[in-house]
N, C-alpha and C positions, 0 to 999 in steps of 0.2 A: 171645086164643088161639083161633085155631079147629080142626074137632074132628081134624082130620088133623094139626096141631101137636102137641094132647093125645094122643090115639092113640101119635106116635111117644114122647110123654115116657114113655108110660106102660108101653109095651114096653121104653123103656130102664130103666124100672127092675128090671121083672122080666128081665132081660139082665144085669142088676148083680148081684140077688140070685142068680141063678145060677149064676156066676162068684166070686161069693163063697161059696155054696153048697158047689162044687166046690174052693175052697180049704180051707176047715176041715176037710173028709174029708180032701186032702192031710197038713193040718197037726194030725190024730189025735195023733199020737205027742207031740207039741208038749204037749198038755194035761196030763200027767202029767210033765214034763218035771221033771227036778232045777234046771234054770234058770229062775230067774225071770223074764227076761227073755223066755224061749219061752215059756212060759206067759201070759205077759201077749200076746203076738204070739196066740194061740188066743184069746185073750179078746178082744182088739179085731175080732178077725174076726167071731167072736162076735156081737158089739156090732152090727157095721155090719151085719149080716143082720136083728137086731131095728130100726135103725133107718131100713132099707130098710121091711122088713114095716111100720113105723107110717106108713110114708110113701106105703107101696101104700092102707093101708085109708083115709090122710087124702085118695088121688087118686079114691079109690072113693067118698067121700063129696060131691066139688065134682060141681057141676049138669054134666050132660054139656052142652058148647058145640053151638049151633043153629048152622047153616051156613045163612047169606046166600042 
């Protein structure tokens, strides 16, 4: 991978978190929800924001790629 590869993966992920971000403030109401169902739907949003964020700091951790 070189670094303009890496580069765009890594804005896509903070693109992803963002938009998932910007869902769970939609899906507020969802968290307190009397249906399990909606509640579980806040929770997985939830989820994929933390496993965006473990995936940002595992990108921040690889050697940044040398360009040729």
């Amino acid at each position: 991978m070189d670094r303009a590869q890496f580069d765009r993966f890594r804005v896509r992920v903070d693109e992803a978190a963002r938009h998932a971000c910007h869902a769970l403030l939609a899906l507020d109401a969802l968290r307190t929800s009397d249906d399990p169902d909606e509640r579980a739907a806040y929770s997985d949003v939830h989820d994929l924001i933390a496993d965006l964020s473990s995936l940002r700091v595992e990108l921040d951790r690889w050697p940044e790629p040398v360009d040729d």
